[in-house]
DSSP file (Angstrom, degrees, kcal/mol; ACC not computed):
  #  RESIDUE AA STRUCTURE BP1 BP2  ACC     N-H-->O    O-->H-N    N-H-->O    O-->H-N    TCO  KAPPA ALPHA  PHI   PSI    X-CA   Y-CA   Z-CA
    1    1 A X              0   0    0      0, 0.0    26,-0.6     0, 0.0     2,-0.6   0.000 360.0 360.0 360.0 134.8    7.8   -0.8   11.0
    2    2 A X  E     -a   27   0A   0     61,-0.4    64,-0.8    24,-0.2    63,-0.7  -0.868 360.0-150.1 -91.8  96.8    6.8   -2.8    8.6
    3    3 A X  E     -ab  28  66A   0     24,-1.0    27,-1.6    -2,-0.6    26,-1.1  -0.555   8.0-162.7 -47.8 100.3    4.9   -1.5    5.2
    4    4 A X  E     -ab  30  67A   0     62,-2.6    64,-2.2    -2,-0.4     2,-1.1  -0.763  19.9-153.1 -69.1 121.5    2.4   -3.3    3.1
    5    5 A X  E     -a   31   0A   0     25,-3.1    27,-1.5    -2,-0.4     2,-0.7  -0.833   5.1-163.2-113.7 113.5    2.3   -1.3   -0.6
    6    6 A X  E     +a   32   0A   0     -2,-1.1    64,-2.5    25,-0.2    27,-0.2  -0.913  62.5  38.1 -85.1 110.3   -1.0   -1.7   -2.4
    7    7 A X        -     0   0    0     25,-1.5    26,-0.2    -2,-0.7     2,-0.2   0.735  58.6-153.7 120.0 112.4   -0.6   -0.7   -6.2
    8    8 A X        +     0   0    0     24,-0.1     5,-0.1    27,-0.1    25,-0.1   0.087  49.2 121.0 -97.8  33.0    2.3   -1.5   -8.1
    9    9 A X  S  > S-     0   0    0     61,-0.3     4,-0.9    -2,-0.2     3,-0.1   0.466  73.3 -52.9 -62.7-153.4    2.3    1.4  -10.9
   10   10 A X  T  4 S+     0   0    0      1,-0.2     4,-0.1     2,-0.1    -1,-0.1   0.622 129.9  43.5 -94.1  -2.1    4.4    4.0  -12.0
   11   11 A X  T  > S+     0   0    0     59,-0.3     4,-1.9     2,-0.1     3,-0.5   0.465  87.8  79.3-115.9  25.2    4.9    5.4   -9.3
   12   12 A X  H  > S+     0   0    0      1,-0.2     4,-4.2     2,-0.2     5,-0.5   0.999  84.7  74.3 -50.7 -53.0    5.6    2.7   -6.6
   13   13 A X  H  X S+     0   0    0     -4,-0.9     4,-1.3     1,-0.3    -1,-0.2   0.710  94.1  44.4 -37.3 -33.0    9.2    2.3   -7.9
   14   14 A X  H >> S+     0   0    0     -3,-0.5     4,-2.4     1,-0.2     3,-0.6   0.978 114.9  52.5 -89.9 -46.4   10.7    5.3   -6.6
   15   15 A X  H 3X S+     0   0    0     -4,-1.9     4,-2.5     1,-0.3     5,-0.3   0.873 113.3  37.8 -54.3 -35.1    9.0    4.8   -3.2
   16   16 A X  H 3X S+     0   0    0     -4,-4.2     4,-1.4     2,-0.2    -1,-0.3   0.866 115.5  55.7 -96.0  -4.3   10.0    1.3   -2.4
   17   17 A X  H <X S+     0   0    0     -4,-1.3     4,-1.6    -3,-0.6    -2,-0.2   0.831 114.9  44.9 -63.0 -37.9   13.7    2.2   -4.0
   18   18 A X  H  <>S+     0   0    0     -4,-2.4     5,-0.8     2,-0.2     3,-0.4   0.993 114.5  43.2 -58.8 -64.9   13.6    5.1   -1.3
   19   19 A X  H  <5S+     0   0    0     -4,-2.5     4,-0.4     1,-0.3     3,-0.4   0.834 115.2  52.6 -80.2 -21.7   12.4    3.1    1.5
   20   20 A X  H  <5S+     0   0    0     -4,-1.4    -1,-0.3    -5,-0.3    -2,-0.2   0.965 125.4  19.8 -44.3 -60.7   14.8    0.4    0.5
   21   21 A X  T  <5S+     0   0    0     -4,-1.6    -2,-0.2    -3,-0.4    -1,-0.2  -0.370 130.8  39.8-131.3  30.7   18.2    2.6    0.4
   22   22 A X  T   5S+     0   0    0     -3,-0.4     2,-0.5    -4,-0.3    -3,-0.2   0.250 105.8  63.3-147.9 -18.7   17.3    5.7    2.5
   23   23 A X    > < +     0   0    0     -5,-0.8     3,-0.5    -4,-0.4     2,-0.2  -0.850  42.0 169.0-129.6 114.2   15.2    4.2    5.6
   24   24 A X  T 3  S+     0   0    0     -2,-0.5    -1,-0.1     1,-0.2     3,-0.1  -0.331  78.8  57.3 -92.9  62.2   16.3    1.9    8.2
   25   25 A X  T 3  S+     0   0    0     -2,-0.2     2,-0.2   -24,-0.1    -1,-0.2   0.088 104.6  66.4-157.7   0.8   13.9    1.8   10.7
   26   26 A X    <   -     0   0    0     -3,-0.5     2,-0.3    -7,-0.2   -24,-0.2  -0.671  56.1-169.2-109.1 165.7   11.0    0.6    7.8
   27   27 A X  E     -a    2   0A   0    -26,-0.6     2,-1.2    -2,-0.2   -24,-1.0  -0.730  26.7-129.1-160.0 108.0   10.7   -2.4    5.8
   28   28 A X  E     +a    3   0A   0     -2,-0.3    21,-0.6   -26,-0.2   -24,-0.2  -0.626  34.5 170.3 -62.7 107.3    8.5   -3.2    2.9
   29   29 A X  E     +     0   0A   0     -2,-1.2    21,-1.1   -26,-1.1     2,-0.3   0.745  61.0  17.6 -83.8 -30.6    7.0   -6.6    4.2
   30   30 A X  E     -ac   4  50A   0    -27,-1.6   -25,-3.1    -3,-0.2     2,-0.4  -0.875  52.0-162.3-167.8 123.3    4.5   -6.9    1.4
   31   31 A X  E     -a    5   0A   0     19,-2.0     2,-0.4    -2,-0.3    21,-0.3  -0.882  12.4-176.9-116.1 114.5    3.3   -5.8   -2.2
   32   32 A X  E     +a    6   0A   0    -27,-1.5   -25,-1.5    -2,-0.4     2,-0.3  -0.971  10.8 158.6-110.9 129.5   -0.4   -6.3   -3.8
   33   33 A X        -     0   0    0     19,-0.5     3,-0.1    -2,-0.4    38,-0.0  -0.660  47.3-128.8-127.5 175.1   -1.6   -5.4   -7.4
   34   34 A X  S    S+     0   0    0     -2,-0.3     2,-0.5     1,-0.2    19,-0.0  -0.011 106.8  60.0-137.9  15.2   -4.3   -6.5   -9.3
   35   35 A X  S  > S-     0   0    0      1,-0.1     4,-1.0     2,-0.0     3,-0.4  -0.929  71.5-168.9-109.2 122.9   -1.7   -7.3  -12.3
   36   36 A X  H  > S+     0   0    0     -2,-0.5     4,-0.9     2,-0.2     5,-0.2   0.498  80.6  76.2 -86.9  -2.9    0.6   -9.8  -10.4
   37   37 A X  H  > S+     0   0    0      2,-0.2     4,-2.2     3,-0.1    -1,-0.2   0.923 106.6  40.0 -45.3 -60.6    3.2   -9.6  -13.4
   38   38 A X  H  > S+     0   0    0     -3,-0.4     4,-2.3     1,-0.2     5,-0.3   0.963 111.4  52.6 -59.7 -62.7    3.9   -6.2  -11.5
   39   39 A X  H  X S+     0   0    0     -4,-1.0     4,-2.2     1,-0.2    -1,-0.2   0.831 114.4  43.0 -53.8 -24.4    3.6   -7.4   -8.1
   40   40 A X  H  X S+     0   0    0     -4,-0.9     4,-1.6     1,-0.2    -1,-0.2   0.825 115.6  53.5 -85.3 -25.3    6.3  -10.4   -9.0
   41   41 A X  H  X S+     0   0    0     -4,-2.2     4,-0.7     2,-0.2    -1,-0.2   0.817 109.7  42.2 -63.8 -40.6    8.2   -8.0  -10.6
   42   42 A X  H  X S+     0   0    0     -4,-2.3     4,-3.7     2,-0.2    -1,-0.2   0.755 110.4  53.4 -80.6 -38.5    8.4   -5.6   -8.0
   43   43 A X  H  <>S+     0   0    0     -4,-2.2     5,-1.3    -5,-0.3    -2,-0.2   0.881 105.0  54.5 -83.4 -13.5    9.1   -7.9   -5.2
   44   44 A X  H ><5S+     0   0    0     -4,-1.6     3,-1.5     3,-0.2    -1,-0.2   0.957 113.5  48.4 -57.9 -47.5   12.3   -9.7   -7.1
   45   45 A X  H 3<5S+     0   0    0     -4,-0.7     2,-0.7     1,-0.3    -2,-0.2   0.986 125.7  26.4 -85.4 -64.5   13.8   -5.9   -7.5
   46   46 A X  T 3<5S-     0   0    0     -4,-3.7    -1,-0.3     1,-0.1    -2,-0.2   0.162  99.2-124.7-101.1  37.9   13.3   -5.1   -4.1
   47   47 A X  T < 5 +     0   0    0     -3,-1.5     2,-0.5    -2,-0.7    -3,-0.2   0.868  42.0 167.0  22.6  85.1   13.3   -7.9   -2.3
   48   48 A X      < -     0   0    0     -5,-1.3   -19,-0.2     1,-0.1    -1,-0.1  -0.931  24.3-149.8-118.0 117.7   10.0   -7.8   -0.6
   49   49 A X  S    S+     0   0    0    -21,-0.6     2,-0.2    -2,-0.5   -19,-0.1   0.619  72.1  49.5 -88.4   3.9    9.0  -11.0    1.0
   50   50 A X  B     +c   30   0A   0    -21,-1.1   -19,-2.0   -22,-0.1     2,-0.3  -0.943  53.7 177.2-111.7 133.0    5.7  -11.1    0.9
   51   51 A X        -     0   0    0     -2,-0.2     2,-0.4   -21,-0.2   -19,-0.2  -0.948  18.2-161.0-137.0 133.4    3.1  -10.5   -2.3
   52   52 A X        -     0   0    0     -2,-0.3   -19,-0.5   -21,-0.3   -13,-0.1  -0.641  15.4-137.5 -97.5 166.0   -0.2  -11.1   -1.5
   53   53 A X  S    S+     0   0    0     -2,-0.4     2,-0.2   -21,-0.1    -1,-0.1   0.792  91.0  16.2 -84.0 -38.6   -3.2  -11.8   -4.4
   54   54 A X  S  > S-     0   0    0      1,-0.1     4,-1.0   -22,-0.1    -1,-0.1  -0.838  79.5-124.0-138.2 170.6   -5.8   -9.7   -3.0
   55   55 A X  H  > S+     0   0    0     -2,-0.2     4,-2.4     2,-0.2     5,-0.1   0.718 106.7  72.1 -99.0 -11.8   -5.5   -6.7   -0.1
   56   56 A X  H  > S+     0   0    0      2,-0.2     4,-1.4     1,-0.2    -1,-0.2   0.886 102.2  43.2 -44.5 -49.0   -7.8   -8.2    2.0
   57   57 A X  H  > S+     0   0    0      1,-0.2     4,-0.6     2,-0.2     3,-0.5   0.966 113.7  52.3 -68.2 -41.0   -5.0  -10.6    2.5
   58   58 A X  H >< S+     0   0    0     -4,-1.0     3,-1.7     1,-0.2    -2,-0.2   0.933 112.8  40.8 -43.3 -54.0   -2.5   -7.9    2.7
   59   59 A X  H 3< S+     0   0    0     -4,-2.4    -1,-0.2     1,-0.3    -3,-0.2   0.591 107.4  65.9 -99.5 -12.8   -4.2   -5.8    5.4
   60   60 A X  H 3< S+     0   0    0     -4,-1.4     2,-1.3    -3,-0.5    -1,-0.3   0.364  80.2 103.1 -87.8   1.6   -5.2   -9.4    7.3
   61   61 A X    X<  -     0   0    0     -3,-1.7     3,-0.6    -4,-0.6   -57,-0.1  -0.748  67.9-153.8 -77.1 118.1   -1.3   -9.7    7.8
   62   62 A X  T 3  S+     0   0    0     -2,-1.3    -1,-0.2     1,-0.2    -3,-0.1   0.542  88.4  63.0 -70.8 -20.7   -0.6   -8.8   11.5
   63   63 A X  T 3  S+     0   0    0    -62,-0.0   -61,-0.4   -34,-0.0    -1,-0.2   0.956  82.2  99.7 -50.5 -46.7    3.3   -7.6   10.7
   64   64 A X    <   +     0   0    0     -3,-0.6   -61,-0.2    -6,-0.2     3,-0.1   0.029  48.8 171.2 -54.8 161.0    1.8   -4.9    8.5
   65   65 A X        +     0   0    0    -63,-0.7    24,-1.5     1,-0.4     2,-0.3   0.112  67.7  13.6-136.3 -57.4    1.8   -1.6   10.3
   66   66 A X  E    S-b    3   0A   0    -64,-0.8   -62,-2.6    22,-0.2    -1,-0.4  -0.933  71.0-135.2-137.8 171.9    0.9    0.7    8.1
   67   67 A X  E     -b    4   0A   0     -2,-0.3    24,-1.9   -64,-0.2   -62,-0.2  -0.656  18.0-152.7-109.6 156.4   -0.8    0.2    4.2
   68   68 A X        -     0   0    0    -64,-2.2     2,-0.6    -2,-0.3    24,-0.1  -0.211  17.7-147.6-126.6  53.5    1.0    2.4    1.8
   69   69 A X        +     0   0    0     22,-0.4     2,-0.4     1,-0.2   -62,-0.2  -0.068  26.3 172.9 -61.2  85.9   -1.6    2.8   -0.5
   70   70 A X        +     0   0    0    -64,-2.5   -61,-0.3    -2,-0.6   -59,-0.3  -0.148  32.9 127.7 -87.0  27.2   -0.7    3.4   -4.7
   71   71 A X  S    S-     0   0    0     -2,-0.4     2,-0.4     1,-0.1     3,-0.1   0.467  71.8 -77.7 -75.4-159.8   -3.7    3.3   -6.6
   72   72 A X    >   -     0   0    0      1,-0.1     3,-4.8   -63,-0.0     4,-0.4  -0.962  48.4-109.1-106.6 138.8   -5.1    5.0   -8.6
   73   73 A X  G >  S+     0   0    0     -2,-0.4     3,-5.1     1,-0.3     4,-0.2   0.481 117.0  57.1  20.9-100.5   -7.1    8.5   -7.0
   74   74 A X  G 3  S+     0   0    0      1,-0.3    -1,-0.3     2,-0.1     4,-0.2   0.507 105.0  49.3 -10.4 -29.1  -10.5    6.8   -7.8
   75   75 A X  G <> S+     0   0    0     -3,-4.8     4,-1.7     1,-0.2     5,-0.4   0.245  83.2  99.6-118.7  16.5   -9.8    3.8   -5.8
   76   76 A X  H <> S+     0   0    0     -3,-5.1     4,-0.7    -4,-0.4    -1,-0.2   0.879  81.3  42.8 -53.5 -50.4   -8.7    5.6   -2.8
   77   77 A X  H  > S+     0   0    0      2,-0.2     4,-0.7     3,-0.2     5,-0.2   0.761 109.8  54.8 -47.5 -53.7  -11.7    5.5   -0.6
   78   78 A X  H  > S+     0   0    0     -4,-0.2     4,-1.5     2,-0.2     3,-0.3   0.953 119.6  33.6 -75.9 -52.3  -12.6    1.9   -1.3
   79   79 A X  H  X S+     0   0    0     -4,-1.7     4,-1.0     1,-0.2    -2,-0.2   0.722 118.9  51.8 -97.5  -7.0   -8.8    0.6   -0.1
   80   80 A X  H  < S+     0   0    0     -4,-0.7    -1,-0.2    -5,-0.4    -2,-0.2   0.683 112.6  44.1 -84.0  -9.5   -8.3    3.2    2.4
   81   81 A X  H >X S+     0   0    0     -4,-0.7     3,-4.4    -3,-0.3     4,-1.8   0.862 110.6  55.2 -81.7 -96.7  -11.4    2.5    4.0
   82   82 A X  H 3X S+     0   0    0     -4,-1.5     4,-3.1     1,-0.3    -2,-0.1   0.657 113.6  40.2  -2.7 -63.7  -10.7   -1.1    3.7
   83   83 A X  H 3<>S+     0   0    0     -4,-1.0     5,-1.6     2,-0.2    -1,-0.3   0.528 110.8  55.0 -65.5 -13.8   -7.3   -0.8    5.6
   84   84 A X  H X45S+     0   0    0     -3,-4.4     3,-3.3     3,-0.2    -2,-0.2   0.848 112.5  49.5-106.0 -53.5   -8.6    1.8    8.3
   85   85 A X  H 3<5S+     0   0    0     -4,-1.8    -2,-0.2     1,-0.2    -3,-0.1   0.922 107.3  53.8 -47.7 -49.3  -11.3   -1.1    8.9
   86   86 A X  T 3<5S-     0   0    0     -4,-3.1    -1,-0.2    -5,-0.3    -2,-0.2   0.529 121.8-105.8 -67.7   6.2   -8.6   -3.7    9.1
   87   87 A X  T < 5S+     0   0    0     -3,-3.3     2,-0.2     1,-0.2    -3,-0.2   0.527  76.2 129.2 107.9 -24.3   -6.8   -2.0   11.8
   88   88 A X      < -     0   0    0     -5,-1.6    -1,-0.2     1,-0.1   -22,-0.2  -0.510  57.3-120.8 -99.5 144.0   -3.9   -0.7    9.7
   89   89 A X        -     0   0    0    -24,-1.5     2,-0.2    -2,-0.2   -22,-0.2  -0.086  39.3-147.2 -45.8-180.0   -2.2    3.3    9.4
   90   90 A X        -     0   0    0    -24,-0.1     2,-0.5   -22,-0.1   -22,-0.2  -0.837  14.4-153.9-173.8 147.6   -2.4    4.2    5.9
   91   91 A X        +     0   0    0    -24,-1.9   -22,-0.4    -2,-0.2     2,-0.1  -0.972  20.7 154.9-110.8 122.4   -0.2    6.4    3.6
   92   92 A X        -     0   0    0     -2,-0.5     2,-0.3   -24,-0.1   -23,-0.1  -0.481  31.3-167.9-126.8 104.0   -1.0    8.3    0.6
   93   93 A X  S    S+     0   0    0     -2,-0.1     2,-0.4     3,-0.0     3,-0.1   0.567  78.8  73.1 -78.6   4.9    0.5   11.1   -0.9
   94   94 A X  S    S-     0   0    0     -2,-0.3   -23,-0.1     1,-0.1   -22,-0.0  -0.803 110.7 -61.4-107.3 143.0   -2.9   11.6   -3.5
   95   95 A X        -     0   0    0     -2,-0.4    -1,-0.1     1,-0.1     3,-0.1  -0.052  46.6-117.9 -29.2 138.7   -6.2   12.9   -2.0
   96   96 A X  S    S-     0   0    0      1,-0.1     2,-0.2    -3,-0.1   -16,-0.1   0.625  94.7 -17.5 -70.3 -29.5   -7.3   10.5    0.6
   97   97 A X        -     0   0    0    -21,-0.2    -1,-0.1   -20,-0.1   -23,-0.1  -0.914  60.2-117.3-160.9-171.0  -10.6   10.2   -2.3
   98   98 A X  S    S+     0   0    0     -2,-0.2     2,-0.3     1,-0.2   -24,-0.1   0.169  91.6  76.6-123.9  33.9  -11.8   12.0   -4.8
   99   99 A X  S >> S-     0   0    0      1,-0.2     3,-3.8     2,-0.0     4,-1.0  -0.646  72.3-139.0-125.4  78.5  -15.2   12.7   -3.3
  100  100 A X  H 3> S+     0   0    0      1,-0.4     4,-5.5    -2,-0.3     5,-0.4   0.591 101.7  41.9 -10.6 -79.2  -15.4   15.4   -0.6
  101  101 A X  H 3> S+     0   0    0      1,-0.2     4,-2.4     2,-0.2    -1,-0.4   0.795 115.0  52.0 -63.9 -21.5  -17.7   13.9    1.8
  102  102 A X  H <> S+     0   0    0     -3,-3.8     4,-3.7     2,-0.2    -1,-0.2   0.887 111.2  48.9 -72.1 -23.1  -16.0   10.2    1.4
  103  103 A X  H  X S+     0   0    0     -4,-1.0     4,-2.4     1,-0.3     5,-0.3   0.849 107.2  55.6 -85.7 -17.3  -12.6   11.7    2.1
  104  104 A X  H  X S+     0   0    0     -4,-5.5     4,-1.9    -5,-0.4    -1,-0.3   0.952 107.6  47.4 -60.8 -48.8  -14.3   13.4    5.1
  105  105 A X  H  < S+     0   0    0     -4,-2.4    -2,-0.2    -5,-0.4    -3,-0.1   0.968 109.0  54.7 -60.6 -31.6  -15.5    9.9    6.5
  106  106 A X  H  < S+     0   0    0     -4,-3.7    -1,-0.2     1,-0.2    -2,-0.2   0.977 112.1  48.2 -62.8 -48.5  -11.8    8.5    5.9
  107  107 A X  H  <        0   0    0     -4,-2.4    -1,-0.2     1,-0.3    -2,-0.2   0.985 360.0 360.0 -52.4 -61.3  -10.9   11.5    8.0
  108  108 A X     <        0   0    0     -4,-1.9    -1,-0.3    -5,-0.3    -2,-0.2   0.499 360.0 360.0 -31.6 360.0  -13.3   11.0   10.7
């Protein structure tokens, strides 16, 4: 399966060092941030071969299987929504949003 990782903060690093060095059967295909300093940064360490500019482009990639999504809380809704529209899984280990009834619709 291939992974697209939307937010390149502080705590991306231990996830794509994990899914690098503990999981074969996964791949980070592709990294977006809205600093690209971060995104360039990230994909040299981990070799990721894809970094897209926007996630619209990310989530229009047809490898992608699922969005792994690493924003911050606030922006949960808007790019988990987004991704669920485009077709894609999505991962997040932070509330899904931070608004009852949106993180109900995400469920739904």
């Amino acid at each position: 399966m291939k992974i697209g990782v939307v937010g390149i903060g502080d705590i991306a690093g231990i996830y794509l060092k994990n899914i690098r060095d503990m999981f074969q059967n996964i791949e980070v295909h592709a990294v977006c941030n809205h600093t690209r300093e971060k995104a360039e940064a990230a994909q040299k360490k981990y070799h990721i071969p894809k970094l897209y500019e926007t996630m619209d482009g990310l989530f229009e990639d047809k490898e992608i299987d699922i969005v792994l999504n690493l924003t911050r809380p606030k922006e949960h809704y808007e790019v988990t929504k987004a991704a669920l529209l485009a077709g894609k899984h999505v991962y997040t280990e932070k509330p899904p949003a931070v608004i009852l009834e949106e993180a109900e619709e995400l469920v739904s």
